[in-house]
N, C-alpha and C positions, 0 to 999 in steps of 0.2 A: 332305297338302294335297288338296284336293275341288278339281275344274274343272269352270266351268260348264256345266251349265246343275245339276249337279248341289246340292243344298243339303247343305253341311257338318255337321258332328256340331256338335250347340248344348249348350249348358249354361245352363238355368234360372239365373238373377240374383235375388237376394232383392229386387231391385229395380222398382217399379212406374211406368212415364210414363201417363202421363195413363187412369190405370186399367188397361191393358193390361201384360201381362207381358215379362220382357227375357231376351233370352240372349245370350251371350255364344260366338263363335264356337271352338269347339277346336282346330280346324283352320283355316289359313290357305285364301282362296277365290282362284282364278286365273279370269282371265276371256281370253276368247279376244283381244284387245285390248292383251294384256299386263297392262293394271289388277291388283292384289292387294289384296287384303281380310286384313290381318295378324289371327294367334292373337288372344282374349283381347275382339277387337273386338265394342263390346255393340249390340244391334239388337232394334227390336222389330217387324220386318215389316211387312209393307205398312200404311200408317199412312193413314186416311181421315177425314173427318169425322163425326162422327156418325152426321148424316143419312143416311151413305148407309154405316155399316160390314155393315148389315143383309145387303146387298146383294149384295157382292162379297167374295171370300173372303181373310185376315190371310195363311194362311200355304196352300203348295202350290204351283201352277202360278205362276210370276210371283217366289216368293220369296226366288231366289237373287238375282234382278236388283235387289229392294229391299235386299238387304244392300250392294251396292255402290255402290246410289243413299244409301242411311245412312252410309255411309262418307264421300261424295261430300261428303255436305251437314254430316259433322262437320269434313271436312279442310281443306274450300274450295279446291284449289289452282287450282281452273277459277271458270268464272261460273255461278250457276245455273242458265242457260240452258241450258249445256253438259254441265252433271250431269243435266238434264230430258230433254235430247235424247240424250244418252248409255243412259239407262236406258229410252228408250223405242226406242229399236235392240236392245238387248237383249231385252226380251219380246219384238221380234217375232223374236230369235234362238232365245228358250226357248219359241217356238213358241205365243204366247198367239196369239185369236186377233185380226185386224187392229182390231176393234170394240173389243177389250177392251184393248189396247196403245195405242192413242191417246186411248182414252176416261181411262185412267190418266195418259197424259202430259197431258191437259187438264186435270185435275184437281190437278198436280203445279205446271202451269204458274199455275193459279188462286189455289194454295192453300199450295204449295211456301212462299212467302216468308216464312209465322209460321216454319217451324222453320230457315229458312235464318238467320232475323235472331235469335233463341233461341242458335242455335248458336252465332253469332260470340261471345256474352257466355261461353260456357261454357269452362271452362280443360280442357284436353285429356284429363286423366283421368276427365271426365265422359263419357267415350265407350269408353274400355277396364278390361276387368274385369283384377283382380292377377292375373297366372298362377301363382299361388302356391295362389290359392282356387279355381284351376281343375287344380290336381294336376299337373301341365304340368310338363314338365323341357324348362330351353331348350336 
């Protein structure tokens, strides 16, 4: 198991969201919080619009805190207020810097609700890889 701010060992997904690529976590992520991000869970890192992916970077500084914000927003158990405020306590735990950690929670807060309302339609295996195609012994 990886704890944060650390990012876990991924496995490449043959699978594509909106052009971008998916991995699937091999190990489980702990977050100082208590929060866990279980095996097998699929993520495709910081997730922007377009416009602005040029800009700021997918995966690195910031991208253990988007897997637990992807988890957040596949699982729902909070509001997504709470998952937006949640994850942007965290960048400023993984040390982003202040500009860049609110500048993401505004744009979470803007923009969050297509994949928040996406998710609720989606049946739960849309969100974890088989551990079986991840070699994984439980």
């Amino acid at each position: 198991m990886a704890r944060f701010p650390f990012c876990p060992d991924l496995h490449p997904c043959e699978e594509m969201r909106g052009g971008e690529r998916v991995f699937a976590l091999v190990h489980g992520l702990s977050y100082p919080n208590g929060d866990y991000v279980p095996v097998g869970f699929k993520t495709d890192g910081i997730s922007f619009p377009r416009v602005v992916r040029s800009f700021l970077a997918k995966m690195g500084k910031g991208f253990s805190t988007a897997i637990g914000h992807d988890y957040d927003y596949a699982v729902q158990e909070g509001t997504r207020k709470e998952a937006d405020y949640k994850a942007y306590k965290r960048w400023q735990q993984e040390g982003l810097p202040q500009a860049r950690a609110y500048t993401y929670y505004v744009m979470l807060r803007h923009w969050g609700w297509i994949a928040w309302n996406n998710n609720k339609k989606r049946d739960r295996s849309y969100f974890f890889e088989d551990l079986e195609s991840l070699k994984l012994s439980k």
